[in-house]
BAFI-3210 file (N, C-alpha, C; in Angstrom, 3 decimals, decimal comma, padded with zeros to 6 digits):
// residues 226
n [1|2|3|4|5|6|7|8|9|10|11|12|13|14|15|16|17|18|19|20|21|22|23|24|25|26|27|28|29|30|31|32|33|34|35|36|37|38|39|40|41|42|43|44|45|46|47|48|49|50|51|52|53|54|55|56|57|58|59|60|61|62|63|64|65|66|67|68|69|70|71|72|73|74|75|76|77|78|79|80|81|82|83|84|85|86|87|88|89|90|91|92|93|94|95|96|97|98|99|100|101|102|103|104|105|106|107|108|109|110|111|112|113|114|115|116|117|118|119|120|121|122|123|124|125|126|127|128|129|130|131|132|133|134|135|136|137|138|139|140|141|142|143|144|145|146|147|148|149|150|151|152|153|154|155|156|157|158|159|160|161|162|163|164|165|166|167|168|169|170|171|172|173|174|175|176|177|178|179|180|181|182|183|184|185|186|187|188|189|190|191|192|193|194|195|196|197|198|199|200|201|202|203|204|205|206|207|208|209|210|211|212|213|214|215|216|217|218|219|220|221|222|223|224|225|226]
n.u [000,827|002,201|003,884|002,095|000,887|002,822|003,881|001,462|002,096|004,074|003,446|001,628|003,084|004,348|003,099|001,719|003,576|004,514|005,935|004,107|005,251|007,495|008,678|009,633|012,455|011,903|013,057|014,404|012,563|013,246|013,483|011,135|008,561|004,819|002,503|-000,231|-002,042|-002,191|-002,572|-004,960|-006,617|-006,585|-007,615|-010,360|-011,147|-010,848|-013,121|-015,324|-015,022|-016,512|-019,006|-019,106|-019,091|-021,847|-023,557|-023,225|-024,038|-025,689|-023,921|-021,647|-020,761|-019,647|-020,697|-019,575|-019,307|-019,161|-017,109|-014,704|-015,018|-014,529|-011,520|-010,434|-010,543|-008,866|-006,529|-005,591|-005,828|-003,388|-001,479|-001,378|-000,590|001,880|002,842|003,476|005,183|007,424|008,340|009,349|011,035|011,040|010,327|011,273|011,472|008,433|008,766|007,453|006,646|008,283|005,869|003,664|004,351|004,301|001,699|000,180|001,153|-000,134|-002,405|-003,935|-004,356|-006,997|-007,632|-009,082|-007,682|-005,068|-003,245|-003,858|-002,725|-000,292|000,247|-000,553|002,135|004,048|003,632|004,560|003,437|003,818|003,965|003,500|001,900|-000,380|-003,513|-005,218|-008,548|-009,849|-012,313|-015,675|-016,543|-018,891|-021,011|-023,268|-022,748|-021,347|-023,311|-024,683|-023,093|-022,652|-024,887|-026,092|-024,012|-023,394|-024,811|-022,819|-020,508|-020,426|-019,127|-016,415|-015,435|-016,809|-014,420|-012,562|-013,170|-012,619|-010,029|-009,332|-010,202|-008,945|-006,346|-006,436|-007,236|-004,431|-002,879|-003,502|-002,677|-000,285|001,401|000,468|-002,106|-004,696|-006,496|-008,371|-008,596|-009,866|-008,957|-010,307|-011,401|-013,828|-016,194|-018,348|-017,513|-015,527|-017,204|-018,870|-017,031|-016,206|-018,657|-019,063|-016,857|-016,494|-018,376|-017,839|-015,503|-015,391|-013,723|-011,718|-012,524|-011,800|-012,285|-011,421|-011,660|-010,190|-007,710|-005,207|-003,983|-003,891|-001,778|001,720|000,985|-001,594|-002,275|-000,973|-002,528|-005,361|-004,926|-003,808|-006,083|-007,817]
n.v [-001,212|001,458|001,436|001,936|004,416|005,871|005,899|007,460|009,941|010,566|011,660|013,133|014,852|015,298|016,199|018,444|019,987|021,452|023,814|027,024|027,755|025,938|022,768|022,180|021,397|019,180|018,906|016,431|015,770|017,983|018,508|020,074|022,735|021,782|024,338|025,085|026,870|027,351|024,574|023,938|025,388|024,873|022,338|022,945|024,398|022,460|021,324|022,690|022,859|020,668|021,239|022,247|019,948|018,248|020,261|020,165|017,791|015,739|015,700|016,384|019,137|022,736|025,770|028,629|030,812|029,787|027,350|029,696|030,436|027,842|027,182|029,485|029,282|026,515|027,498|029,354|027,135|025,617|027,411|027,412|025,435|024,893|026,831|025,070|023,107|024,713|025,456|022,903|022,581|021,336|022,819|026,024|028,553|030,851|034,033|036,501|039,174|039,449|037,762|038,861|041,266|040,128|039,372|041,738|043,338|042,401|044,213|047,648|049,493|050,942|052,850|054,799|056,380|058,402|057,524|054,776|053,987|054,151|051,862|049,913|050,454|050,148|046,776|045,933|046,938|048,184|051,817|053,093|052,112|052,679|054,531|057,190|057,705|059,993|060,791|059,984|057,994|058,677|061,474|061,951|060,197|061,455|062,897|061,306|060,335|062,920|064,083|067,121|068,440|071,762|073,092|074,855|073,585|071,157|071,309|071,656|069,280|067,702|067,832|066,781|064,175|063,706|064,148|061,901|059,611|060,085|059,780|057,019|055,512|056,610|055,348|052,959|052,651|053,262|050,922|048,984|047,740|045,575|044,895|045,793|046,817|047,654|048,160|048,918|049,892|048,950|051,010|053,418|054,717|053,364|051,380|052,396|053,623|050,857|049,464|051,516|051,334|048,214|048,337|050,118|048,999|046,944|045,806|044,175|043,453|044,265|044,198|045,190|045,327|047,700|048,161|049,385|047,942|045,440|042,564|041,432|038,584|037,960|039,701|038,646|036,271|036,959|038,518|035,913|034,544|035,700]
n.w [000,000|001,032|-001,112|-003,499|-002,522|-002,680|-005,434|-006,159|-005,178|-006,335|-009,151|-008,765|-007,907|-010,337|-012,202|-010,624|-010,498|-012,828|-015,047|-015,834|-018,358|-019,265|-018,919|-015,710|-013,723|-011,381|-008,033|-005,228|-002,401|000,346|004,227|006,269|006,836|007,180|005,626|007,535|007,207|004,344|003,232|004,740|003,336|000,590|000,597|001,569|-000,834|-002,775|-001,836|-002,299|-005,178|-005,757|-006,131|-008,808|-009,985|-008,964|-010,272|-012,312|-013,230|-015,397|-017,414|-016,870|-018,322|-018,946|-018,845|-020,103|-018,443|-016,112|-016,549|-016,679|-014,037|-012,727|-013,823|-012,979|-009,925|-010,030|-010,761|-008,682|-006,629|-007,799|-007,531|-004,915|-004,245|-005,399|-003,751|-001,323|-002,274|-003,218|-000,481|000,024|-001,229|-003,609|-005,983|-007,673|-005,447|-005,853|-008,255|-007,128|-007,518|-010,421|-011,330|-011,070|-012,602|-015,321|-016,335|-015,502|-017,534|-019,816|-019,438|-019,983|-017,235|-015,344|-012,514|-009,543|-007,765|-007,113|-005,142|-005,478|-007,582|-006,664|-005,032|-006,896|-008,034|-006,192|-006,529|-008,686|-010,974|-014,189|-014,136|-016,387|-017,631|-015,966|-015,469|-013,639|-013,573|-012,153|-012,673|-013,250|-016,757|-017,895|-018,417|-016,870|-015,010|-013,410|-011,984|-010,586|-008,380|-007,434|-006,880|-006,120|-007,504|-009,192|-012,057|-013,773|-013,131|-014,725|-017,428|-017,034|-016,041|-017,675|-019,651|-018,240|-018,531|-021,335|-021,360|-019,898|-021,501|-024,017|-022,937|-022,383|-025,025|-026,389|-024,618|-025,000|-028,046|-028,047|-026,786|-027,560|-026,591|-025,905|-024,425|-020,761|-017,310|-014,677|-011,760|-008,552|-005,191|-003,362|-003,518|-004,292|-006,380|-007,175|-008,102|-009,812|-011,972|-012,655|-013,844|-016,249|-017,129|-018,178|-019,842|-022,042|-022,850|-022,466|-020,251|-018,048|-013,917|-011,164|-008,051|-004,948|-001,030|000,777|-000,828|-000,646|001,104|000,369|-000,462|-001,664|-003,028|-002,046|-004,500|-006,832|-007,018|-007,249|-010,227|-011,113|-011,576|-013,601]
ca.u [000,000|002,604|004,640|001,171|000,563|004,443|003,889|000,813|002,690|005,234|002,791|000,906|004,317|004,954|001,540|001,461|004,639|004,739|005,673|003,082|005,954|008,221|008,609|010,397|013,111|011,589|014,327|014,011|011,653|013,852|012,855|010,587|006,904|003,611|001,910|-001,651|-003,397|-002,855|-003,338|-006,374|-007,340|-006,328|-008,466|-011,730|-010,915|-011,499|-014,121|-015,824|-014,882|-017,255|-020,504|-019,568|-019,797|-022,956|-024,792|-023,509|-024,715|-024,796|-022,593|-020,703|-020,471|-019,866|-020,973|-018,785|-019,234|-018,971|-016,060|-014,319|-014,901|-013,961|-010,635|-009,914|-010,455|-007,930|-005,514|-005,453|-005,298|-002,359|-000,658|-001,402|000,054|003,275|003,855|003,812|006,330|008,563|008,590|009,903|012,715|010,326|010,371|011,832|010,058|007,766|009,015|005,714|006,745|007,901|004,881|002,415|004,813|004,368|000,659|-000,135|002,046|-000,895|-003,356|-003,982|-005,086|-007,618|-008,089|-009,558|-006,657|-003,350|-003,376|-004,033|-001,424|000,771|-000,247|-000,173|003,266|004,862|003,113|005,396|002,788|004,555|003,352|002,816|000,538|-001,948|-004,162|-005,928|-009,422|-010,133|-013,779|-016,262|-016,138|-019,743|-020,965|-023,849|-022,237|-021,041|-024,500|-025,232|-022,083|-022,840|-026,528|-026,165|-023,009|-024,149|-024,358|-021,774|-019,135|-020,145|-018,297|-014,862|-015,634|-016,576|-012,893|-011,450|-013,368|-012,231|-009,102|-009,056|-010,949|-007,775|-005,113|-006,662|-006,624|-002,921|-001,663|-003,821|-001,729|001,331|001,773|-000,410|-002,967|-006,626|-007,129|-008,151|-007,988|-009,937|-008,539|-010,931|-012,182|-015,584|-016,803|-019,199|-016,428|-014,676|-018,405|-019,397|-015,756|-015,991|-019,393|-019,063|-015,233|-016,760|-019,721|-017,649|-014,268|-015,216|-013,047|-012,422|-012,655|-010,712|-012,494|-011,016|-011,461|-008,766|-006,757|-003,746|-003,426|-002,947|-000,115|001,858|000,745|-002,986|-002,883|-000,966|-003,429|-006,327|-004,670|-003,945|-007,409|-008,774]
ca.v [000,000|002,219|001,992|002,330|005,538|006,617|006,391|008,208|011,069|010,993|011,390|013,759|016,399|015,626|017,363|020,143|020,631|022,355|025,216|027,588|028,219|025,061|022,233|022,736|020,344|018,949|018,796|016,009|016,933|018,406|018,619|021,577|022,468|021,899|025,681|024,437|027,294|027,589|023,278|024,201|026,177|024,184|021,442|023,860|025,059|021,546|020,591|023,992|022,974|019,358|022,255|022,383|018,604|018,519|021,026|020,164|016,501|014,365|015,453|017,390|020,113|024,026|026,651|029,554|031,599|028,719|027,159|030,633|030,542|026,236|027,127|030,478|028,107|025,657|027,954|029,742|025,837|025,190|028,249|027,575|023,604|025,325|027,306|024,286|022,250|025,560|025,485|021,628|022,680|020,423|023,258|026,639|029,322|031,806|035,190|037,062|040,126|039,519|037,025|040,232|042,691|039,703|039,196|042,887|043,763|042,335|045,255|048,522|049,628|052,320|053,123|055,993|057,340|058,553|056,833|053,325|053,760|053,736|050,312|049,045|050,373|048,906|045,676|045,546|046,884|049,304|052,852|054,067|051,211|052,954|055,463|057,534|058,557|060,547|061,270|058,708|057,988|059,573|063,398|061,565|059,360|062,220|063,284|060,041|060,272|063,955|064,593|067,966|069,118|072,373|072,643|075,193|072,869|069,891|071,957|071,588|067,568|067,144|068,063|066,128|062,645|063,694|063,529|060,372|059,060|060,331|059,018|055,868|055,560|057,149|054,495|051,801|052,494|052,885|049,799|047,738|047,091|045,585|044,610|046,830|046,208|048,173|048,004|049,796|049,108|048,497|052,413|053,806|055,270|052,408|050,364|053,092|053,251|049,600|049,583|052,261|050,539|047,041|048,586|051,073|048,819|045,200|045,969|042,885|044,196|043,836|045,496|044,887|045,676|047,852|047,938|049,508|046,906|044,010|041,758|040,964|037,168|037,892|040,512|037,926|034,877|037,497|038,450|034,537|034,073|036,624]
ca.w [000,000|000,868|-002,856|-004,154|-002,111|-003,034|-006,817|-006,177|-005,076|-007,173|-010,205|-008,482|-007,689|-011,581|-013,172|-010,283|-010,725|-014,434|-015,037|-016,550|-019,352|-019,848|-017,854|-014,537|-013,350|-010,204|-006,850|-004,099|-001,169|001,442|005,429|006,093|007,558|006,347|005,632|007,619|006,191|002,755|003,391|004,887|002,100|-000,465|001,069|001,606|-001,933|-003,515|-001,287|-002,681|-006,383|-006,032|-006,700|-009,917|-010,245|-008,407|-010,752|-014,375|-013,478|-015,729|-018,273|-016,537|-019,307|-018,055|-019,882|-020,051|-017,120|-014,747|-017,290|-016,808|-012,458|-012,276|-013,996|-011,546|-008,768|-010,509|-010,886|-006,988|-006,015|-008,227|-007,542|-003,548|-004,547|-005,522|-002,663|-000,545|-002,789|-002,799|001,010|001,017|-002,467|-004,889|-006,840|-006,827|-004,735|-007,048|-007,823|-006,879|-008,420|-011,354|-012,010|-011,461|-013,968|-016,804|-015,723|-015,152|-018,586|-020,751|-019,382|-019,729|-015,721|-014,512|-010,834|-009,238|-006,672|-007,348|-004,303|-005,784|-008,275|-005,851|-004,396|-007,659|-008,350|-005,421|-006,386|-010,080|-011,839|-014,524|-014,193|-017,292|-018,159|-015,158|-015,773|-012,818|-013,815|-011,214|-012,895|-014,168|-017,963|-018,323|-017,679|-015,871|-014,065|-011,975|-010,984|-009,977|-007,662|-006,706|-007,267|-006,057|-008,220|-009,832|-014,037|-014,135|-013,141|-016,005|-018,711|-016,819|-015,644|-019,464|-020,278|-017,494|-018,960|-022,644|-021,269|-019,762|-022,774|-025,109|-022,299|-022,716|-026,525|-026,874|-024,590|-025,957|-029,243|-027,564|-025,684|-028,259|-025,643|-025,959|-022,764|-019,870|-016,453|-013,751|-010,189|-007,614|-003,834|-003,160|-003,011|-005,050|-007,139|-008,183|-008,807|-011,464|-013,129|-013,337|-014,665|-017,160|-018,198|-018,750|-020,896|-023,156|-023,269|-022,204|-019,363|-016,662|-013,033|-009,981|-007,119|-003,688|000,251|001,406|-001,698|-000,304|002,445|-000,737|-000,238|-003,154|-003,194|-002,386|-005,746|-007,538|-006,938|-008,364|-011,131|-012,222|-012,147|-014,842]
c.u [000,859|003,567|003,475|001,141|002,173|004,626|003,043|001,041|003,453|004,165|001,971|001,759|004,580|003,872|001,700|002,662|005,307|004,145|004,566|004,008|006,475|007,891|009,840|011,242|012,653|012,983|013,495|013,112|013,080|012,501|012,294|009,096|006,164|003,199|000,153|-002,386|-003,497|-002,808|-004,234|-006,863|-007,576|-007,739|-010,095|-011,862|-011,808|-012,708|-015,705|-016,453|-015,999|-018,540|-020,587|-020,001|-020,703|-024,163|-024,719|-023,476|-025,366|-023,645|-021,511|-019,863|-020,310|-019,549|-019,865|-018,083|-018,784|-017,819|-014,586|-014,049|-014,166|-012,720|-009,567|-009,510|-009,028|-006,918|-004,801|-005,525|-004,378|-001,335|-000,329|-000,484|001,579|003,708|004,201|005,113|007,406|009,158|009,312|010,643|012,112|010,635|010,867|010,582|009,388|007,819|007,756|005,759|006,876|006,679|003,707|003,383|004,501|003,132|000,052|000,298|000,681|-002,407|-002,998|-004,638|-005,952|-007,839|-008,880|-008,706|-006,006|-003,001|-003,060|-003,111|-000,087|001,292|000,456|001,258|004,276|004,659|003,465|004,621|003,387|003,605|002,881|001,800|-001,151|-002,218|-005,242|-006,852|-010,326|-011,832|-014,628|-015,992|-017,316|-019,807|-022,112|-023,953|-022,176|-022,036|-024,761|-023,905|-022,345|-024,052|-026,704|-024,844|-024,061|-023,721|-023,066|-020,411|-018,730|-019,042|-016,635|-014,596|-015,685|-015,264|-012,394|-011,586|-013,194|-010,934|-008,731|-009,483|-009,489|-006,790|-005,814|-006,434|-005,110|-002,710|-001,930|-003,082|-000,189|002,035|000,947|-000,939|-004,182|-007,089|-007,555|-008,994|-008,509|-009,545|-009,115|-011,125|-013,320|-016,421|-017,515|-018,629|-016,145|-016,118|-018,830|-018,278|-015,523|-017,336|-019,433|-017,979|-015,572|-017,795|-018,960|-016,851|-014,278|-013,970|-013,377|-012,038|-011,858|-011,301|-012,406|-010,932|-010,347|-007,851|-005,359|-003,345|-003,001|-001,958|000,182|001,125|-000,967|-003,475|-002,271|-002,297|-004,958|-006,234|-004,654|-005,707|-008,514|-008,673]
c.v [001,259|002,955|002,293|003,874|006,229|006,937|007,584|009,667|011,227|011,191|012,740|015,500|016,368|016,503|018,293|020,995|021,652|023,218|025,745|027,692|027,075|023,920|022,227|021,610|020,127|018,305|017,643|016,615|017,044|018,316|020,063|021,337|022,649|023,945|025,489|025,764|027,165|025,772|023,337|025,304|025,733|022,648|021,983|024,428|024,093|020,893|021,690|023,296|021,737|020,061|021,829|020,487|018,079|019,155|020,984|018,500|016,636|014,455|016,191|018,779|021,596|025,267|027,545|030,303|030,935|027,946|028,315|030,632|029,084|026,832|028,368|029,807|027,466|026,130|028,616|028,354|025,330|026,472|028,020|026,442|024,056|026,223|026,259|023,289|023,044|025,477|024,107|021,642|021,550|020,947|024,629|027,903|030,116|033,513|036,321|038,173|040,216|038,754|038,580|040,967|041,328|039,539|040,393|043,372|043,927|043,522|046,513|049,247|051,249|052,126|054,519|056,702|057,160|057,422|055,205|052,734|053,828|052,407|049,567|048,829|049,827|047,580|044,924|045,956|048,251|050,414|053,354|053,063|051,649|054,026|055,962|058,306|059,008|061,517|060,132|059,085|058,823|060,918|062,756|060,755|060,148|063,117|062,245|060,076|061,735|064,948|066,174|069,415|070,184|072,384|073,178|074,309|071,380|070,217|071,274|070,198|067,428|066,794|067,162|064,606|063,112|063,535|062,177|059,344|059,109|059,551|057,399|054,666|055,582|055,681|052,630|051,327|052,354|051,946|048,529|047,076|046,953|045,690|045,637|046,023|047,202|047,319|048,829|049,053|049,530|050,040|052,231|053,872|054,511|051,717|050,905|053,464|052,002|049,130|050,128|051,835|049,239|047,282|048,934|049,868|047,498|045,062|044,266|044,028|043,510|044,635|044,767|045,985|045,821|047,925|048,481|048,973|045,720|043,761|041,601|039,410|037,629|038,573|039,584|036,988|035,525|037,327|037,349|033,868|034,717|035,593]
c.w [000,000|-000,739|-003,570|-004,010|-002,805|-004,293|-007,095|-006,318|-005,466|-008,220|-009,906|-008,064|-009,295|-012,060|-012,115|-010,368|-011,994|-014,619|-016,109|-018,317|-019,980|-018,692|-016,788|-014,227|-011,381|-009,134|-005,975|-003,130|-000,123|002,983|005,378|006,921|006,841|006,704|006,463|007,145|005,217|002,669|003,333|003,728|001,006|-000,059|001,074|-000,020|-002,792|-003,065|-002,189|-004,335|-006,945|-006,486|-008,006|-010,696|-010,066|-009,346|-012,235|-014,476|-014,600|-016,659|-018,043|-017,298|-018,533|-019,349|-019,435|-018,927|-016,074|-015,568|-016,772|-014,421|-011,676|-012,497|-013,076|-010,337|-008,687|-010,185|-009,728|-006,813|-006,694|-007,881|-005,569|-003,136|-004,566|-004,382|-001,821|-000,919|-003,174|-001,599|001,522|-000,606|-003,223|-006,119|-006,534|-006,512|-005,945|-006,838|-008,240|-007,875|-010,027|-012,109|-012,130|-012,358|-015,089|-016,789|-016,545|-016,763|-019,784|-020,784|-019,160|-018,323|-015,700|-013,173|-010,850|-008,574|-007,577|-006,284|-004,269|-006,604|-007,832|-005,472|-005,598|-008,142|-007,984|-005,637|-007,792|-010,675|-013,044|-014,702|-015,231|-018,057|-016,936|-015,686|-014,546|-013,778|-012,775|-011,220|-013,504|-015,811|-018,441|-017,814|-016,322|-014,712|-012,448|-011,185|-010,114|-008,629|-006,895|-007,310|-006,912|-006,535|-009,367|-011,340|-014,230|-013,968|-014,106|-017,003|-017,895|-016,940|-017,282|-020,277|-019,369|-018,270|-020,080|-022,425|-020,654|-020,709|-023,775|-024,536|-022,952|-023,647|-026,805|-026,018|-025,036|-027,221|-029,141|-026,982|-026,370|-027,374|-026,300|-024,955|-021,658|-019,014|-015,380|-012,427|-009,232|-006,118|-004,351|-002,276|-003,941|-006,144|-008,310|-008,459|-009,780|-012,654|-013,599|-014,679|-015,950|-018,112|-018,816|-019,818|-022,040|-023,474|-022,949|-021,314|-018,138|-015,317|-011,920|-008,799|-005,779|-002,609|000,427|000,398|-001,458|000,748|001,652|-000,187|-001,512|-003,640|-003,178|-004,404|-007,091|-007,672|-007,789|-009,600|-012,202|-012,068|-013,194|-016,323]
res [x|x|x|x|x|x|x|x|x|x|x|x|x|x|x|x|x|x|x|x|x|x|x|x|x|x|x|x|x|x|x|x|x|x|x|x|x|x|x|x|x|x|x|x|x|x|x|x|x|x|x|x|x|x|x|x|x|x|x|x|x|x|x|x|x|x|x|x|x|x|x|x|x|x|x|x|x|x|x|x|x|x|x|x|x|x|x|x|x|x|x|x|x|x|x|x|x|x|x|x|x|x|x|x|x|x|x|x|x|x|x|x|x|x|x|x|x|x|x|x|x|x|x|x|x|x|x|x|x|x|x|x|x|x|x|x|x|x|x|x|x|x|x|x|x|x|x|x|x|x|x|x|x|x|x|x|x|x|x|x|x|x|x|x|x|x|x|x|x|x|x|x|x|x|x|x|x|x|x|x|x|x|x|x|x|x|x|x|x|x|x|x|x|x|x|x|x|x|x|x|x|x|x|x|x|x|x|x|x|x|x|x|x|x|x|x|x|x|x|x|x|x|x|x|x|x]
***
């Protein structure tokens, strides 16, 4: 039973073990400690993931959306798999940073702070791929945000979202981007810049509690799930 169980796991460090790019030369296990949360997570993760087997009974088919959320899953439990077989030299550790700058590289970013572009900057994300729009993308947006903003001051706001409208464009061409990439917390703010970015620009969204408290690893593990 036990060479059974021993192939098992050898078979089972070879598939989680490959790399996203090539394949990785897998190292002996070394002595070391289990991580029991991200264990326990990893464990609550897949116990989680049996739903989708549960609800696309019998043929287990998954339409898009739920295709698109199974493989997120997948990928935060393979990325959580590899920290643990970094921690016992299986494989080598994962350099967080640069995985968010090659990640992060493929989008163009909006936030709402200067503030946020900070966060993101410390977090590898290269600066001139962000863009603070420090106004929604519509004129009406910003009633809806400040219902009692008087008319005279639309004219100026008009100009501020024509310029973030142009930034947008220019560096869309300059950086041969399609993609875009809001990053907001969970204000008002960032829910109608995301709204208004996924409508005009088929924008994906990123909106997180606390966003300048991120860790690098939590904003990685997002990121590999878009």
């Amino acid at each position: 039973m036990d060479k059974i169980r021993f192939k098992q796991a050898q078979k089972l460090i070879t598939e989680v073990g490959k790399s996203k790019k090539t394949q990785e030369i897998l190292k002996k296990p070394k002595e070391g400690i289990i991580d029991s949360k991200i264990f326990g997570d990893i464990i609550n993760e897949m116990i989680d993931l049996e739903e989708f087997l549960y609800t696309s009974r019998p043929t287990h088919y998954l339409k898009l959306n739920d295709a698109q959320d199974f493989c997120a899953q997948i990928i935060l439990i393979r990325n959580q798999i590899d920290d643990i077989l970094a921690d016992f030299g299986v494989i080598e550790k994962l350099n967080v940073e640069e995985e968010i700058k090659t990640l992060s590289d493929n989008y163009l970013i909006l936030t709402t702070k200067s503030n946020f572009k900070k966060v993101l900057t410390k977090l590898a994300v290269d600066p001139q791929k962000i863009i603070v729009a420090g106004v929604p993308l519509q004129i009406e947006d910003m009633k809806t945000l400040n219902p009692r903003l008087p008319d005279n001051a639309l004219e100026s706001i008009e100009k501020k979202i024509s310029h973030v409208k142009n930034d947008i464009n220019r560096k869309k061409e300059q950086f041969n981007l399609e993609n875009i990439l809001v990053v907001v917390e969970k204000d008002r703010a960032g829910e109608i810049l995301a709204d208004r970015a996924e409508e005009i620009y088929s924008a994906e969204i990123i909106s997180i509690e606390g966003l300048k408290d991120i860790t690098a690893g939590e904003f990685l593990k997002i990121l590999s799930g878009l």
